[in-house]
C-alpha positions as CSV (number, residue, x, y, z in Angstrom):
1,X,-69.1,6.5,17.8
2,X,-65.6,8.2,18.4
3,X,-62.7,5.9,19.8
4,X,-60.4,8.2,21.9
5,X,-56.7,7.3,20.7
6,X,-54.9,5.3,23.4
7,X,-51.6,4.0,24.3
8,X,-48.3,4.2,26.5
9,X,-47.2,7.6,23.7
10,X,-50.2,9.4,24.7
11,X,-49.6,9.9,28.8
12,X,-49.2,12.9,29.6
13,X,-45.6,12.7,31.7
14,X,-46.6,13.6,35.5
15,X,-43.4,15.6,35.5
16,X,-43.9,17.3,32.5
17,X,-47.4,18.2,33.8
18,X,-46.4,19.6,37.1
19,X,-43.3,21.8,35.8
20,X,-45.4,23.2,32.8
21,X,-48.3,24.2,35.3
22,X,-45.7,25.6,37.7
23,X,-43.8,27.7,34.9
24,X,-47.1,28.0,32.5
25,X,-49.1,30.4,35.8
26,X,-49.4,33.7,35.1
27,X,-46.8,36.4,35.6
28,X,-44.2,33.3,36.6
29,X,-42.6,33.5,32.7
30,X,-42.3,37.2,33.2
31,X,-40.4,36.9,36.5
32,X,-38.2,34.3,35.2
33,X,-37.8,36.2,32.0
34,X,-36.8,39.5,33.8
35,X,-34.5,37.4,36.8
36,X,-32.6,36.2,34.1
37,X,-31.0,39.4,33.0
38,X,-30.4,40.2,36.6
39,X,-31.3,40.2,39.9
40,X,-33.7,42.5,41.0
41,X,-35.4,44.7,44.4
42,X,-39.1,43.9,44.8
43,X,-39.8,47.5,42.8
44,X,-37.7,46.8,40.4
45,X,-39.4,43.4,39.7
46,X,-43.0,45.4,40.1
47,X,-42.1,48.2,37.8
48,X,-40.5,45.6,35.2
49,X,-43.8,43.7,34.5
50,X,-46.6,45.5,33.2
51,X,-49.9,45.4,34.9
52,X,-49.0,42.7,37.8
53,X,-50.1,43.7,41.2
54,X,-48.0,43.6,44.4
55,X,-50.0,40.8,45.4
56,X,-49.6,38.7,42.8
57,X,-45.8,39.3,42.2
58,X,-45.8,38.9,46.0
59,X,-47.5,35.1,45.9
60,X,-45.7,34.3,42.7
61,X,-42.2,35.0,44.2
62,X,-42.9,32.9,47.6
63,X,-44.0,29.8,44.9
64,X,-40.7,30.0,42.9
65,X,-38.8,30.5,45.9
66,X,-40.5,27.5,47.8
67,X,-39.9,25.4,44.2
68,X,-36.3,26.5,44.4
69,X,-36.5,28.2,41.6
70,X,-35.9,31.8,43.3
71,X,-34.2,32.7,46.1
72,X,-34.6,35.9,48.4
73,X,-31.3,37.5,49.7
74,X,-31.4,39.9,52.9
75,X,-28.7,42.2,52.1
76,X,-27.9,43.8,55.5
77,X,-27.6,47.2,55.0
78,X,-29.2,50.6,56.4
79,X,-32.0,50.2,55.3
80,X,-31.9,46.4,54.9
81,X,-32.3,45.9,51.2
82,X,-34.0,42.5,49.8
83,X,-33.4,41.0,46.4
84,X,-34.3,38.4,44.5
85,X,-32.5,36.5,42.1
86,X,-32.9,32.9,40.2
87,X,-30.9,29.9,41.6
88,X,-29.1,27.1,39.5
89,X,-32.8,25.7,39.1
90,X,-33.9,28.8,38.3
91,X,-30.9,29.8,35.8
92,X,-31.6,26.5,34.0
93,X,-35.0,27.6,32.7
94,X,-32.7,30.0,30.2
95,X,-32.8,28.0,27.2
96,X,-37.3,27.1,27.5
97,X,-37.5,30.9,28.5
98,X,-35.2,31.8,25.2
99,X,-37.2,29.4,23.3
100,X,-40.5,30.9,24.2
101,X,-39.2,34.6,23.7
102,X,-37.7,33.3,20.0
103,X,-41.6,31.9,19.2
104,X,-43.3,35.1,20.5
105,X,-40.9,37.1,18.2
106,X,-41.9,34.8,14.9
107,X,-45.5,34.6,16.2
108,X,-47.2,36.5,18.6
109,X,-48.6,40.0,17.8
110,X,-47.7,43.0,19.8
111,X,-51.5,44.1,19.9
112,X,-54.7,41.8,18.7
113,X,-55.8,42.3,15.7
114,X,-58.8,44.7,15.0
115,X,-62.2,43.1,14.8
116,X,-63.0,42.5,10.6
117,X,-59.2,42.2,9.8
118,X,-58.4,39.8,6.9
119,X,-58.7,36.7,8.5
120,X,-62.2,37.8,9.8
121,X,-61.8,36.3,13.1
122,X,-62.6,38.3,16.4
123,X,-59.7,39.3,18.5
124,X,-59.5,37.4,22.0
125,X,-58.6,39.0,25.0
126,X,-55.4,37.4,26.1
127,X,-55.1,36.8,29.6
């Protein structure tokens, strides 16, 4: 019979929980990631992250901006122009963002590896 291990060190923090499901969805890293070197239109956003679809980037941007983590500006031009950009919130996710980009450098591969390669472990799709 297994004991599960147990304890006050082994609670996952409710804080931590929520922040790294809000941050850890899909396409939110990449929006962060790309906000941070500037603000950006919609397209530019769109164009800037492979493979996301309007209506994800479109869901994704209304979550970070209802988390204050994104806010939309109405510039009032003709045409109007919209942009989004990070708020202080937003701006302070720089250094887990930096963090994640430095481990993806040392770690992740640019492509899977090819089925039978030396470590003879099947390539997953990442999703």
């Amino acid at each position: 019979m297994t004991r599960r291990a147990s304890g006050p060190d082994l609670i996952l923090c409710a804080r931590f929980h929520r922040a790294i499901e809000l941050i850890g969805r899909r396409w939110t890293g990449a929006i962060v990631y790309v906000l941070l070197r500037s603000r950006c239109r919609y397209a530019t956003l769109r164009d800037a992250i492979p493979d996301i679809t309007d209506r994800m980037l479109s869901e994704r941007l209304q979550e970070l901006e209802q988390e204050g983590i994104v806010q939309r500006m109405v510039v009032p031009e003709t045409p109007v122009r919209v942009e989004y950009a990070l708020t202080k919130k937003g701006r302070s996710l720089a250094s887990a963002i930096e963090a994640m980009a430095a481990w993806a450098e040392r770690w992740v591969e640019t492509a899977p590896p090819s089925p039978g390669t030396a470590t003879g472990v099947r390539a997953r799709r990442r999703t």
